[in-house]
Backbone as ProteinMPNN parsed JSONL, in Angstrom:
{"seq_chain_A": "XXXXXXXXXXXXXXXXXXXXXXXXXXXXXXXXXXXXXXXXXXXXXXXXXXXXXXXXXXXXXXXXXXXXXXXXXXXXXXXXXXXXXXXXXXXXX", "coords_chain_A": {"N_chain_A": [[0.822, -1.191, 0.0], [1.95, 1.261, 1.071], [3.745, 1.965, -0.984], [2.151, 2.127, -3.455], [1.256, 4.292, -2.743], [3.61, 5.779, -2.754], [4.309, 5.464, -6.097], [2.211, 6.642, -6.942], [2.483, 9.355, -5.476], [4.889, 10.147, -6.869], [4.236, 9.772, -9.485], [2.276, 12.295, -9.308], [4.704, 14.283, -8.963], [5.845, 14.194, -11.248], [3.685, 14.639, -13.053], [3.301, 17.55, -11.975], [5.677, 18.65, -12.736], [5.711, 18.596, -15.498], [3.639, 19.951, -16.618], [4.413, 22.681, -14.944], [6.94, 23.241, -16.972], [5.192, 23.506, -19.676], [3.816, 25.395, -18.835], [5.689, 27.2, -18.033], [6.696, 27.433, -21.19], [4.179, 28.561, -21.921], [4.651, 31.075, -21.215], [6.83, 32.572, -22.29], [5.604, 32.206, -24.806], [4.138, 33.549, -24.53], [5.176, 36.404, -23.864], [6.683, 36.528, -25.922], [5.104, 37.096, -28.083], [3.925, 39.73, -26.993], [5.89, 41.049, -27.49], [5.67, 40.936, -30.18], [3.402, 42.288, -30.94], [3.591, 45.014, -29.919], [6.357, 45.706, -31.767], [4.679, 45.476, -33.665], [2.667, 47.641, -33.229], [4.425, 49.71, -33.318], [5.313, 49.864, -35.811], [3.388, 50.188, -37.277], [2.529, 52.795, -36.134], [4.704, 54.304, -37.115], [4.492, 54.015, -40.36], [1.628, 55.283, -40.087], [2.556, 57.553, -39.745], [4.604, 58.195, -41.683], [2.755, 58.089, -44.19], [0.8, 59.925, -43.363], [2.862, 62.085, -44.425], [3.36, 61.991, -46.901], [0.24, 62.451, -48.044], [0.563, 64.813, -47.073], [2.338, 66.221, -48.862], [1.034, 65.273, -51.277], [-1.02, 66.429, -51.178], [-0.087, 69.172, -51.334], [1.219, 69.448, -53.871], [-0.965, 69.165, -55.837], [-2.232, 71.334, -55.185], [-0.432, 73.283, -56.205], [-0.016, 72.412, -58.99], [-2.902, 72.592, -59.581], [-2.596, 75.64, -59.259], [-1.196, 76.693, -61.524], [-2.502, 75.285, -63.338], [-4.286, 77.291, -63.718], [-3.233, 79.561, -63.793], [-2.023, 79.168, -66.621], [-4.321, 78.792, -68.013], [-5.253, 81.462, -67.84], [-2.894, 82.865, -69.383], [-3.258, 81.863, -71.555], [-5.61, 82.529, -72.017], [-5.567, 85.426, -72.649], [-3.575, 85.153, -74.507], [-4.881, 83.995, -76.711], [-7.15, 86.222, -77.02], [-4.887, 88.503, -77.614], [-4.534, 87.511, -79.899], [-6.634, 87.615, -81.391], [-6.69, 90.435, -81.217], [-4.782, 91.227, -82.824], [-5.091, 90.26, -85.087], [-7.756, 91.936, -85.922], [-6.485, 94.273, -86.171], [-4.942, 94.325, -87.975], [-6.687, 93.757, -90.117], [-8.093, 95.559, -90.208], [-6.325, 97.395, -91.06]], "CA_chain_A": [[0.0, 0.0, 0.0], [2.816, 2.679, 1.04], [4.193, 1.348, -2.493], [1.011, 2.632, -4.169], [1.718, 5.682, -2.602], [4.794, 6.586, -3.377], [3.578, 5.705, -7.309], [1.281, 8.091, -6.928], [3.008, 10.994, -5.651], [5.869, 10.346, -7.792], [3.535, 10.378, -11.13], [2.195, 13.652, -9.335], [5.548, 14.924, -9.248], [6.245, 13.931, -12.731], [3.013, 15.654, -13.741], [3.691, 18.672, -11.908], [7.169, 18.804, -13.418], [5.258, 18.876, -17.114], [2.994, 21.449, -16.484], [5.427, 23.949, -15.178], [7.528, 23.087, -17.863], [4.212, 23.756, -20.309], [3.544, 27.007, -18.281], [6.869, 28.039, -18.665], [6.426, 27.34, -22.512], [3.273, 29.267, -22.1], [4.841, 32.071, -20.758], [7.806, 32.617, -23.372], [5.21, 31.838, -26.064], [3.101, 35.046, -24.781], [6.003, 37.588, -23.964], [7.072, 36.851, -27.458], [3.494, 37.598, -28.681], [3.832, 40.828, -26.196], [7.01, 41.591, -27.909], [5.857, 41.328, -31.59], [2.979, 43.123, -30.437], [4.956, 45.842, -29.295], [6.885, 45.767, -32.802], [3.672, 46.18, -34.694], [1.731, 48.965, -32.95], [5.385, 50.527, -33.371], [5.609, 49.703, -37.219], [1.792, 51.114, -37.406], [2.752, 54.186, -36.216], [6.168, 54.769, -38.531], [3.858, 54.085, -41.704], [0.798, 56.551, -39.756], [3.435, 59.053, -40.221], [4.593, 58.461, -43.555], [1.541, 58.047, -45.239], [0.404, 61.529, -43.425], [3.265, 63.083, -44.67], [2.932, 61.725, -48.079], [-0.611, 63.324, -48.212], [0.592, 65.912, -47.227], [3.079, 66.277, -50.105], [0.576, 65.005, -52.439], [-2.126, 67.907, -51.358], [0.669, 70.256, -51.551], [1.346, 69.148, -55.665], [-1.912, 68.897, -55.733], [-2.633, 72.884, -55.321], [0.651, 73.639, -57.246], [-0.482, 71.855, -60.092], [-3.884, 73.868, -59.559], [-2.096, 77.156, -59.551], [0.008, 76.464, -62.447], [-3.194, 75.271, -64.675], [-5.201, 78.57, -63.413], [-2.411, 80.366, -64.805], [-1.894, 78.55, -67.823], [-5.329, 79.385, -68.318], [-5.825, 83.039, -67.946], [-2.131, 82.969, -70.05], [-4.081, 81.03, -72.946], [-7.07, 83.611, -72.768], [-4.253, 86.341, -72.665], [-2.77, 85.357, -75.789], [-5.757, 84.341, -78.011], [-7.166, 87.635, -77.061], [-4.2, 89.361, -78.291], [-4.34, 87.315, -80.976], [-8.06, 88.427, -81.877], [-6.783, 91.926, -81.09], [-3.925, 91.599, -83.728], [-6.042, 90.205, -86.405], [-8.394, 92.787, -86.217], [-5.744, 95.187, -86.626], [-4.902, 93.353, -89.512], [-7.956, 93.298, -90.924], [-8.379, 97.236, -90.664], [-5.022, 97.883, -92.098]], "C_chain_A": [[0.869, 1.258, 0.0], [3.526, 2.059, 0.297], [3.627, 2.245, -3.583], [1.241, 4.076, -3.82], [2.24, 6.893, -3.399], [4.66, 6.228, -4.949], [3.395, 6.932, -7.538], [2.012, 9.247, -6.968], [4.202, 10.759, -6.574], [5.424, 10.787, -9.439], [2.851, 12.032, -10.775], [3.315, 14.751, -9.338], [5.558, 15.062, -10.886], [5.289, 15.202, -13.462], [2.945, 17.317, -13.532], [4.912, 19.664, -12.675], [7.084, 19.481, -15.162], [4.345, 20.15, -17.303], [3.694, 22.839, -15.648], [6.104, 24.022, -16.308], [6.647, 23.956, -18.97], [3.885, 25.372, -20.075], [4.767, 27.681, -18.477], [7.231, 28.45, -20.25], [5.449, 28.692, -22.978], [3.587, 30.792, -22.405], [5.52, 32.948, -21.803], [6.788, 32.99, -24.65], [4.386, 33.375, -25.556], [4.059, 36.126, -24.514], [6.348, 37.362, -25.106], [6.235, 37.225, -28.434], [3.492, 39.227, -28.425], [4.67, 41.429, -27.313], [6.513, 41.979, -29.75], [4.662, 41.936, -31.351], [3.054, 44.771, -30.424], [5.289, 46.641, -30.55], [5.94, 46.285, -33.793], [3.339, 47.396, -34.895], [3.199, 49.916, -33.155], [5.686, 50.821, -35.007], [4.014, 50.308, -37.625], [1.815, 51.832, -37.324], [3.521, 55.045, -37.204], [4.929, 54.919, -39.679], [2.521, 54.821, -41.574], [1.6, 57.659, -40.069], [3.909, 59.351, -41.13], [3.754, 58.513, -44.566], [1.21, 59.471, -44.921], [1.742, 62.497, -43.763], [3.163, 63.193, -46.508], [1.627, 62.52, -48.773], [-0.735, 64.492, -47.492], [1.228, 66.384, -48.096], [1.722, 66.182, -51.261], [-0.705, 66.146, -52.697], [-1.611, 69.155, -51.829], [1.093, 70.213, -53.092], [0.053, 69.415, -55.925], [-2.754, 70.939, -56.138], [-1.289, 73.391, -56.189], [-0.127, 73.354, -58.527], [-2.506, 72.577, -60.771], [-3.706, 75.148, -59.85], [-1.567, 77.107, -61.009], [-0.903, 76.344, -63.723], [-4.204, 76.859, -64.686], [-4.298, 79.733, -64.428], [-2.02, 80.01, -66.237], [-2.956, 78.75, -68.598], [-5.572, 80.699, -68.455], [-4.027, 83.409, -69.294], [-2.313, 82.672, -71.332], [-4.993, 82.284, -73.074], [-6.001, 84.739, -73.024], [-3.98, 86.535, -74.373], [-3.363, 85.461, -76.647], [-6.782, 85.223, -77.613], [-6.27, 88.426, -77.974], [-3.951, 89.1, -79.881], [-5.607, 87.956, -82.097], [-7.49, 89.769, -82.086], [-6.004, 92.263, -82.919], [-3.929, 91.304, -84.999], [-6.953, 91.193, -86.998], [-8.273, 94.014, -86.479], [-5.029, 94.595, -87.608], [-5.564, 93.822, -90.522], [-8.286, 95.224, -91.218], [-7.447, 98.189, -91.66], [-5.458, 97.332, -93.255]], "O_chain_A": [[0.69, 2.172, -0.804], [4.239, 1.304, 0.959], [4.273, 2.916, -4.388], [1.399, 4.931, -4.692], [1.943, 7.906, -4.032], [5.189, 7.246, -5.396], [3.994, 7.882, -8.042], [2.229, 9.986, -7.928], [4.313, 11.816, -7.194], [5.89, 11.598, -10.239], [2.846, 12.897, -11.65], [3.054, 15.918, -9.632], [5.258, 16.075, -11.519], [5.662, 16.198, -14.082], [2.68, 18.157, -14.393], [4.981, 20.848, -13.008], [7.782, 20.272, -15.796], [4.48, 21.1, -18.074], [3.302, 23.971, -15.931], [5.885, 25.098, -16.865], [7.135, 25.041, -19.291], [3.754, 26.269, -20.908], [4.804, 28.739, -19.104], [7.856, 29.462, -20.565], [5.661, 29.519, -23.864], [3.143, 31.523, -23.289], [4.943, 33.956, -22.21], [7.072, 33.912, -25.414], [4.121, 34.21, -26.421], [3.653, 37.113, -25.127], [6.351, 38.47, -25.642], [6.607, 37.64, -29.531], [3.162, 39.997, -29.328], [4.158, 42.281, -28.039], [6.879, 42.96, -30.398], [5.002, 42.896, -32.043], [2.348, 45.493, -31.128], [4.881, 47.79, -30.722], [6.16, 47.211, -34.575], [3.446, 48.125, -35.881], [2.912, 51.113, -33.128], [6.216, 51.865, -35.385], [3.979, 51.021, -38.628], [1.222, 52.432, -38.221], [3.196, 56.043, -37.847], [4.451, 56.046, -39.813], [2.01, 55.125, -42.651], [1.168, 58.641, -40.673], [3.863, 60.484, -41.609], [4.012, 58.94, -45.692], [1.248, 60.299, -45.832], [1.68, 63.662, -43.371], [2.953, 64.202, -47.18], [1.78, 63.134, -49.829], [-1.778, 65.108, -47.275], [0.642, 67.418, -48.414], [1.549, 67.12, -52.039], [-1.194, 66.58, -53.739], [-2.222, 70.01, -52.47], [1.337, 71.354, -53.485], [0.127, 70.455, -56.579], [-3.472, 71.417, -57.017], [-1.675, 74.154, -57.074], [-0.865, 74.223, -58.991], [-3.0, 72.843, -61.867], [-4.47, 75.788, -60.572], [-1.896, 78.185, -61.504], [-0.626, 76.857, -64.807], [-4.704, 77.325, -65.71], [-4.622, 80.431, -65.389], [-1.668, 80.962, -66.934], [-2.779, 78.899, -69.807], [-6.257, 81.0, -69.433], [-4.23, 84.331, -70.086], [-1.605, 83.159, -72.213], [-5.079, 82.944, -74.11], [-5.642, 84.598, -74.193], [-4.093, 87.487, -75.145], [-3.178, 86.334, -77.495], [-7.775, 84.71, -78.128], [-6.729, 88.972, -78.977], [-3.491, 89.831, -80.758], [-5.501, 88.53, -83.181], [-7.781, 90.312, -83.152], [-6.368, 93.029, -83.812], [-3.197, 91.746, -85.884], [-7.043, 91.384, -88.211], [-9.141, 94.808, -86.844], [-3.944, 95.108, -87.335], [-5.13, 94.221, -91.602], [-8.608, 95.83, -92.24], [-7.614, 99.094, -92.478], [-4.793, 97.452, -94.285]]}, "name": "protein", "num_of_chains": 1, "seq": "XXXXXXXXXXXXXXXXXXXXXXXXXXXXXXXXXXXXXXXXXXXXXXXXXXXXXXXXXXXXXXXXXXXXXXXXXXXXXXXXXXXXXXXXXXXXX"}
């Protein structure tokens, strides 16, 4: 009987032995989760900040490229105006 016992608690050692082991596994396996974690929300931010600077660049072309046809425009009416003008002094001569 104190045979059976000591069995016993020895397979409860044993099993205790595996489940720390397991929990220690556990543990490792979630601070390294923590860690890439961590890495992400840090790599999420970097590319939050490049993308908003990006649109901000790209708003800033964006109104350039606005200015540039506004003027290109009133520089077009400009010319064939003057060109009307200088036909019609043409045309009188």
């Amino acid at each position: 009987m104190n045979q059976k016992y000591e069995e016993t608690i020895s397979l409860l050692r044993n099993n205790v032995l595996i489940l720390e082991k397991e929990l220690t596994t556990m543990h490792q396996t979630l601070d390294a989760h923590k860690r890439k974690t961590i890495e992400s929300a840090q790599t999420s931010a970097d590319l939050k900040l490049h993308l908003d600077r990006y649109h901000a660049q790209l708003k800033e072309v964006q109104e350039l490229v606005a200015e540039k046809s506004e003027a290109l425009e009133k520089q077009n009416f400009k010319n064939r105006r003057f060109d009307l003008v200088c036909f019609f002094f043409i045309i009188e001569i």
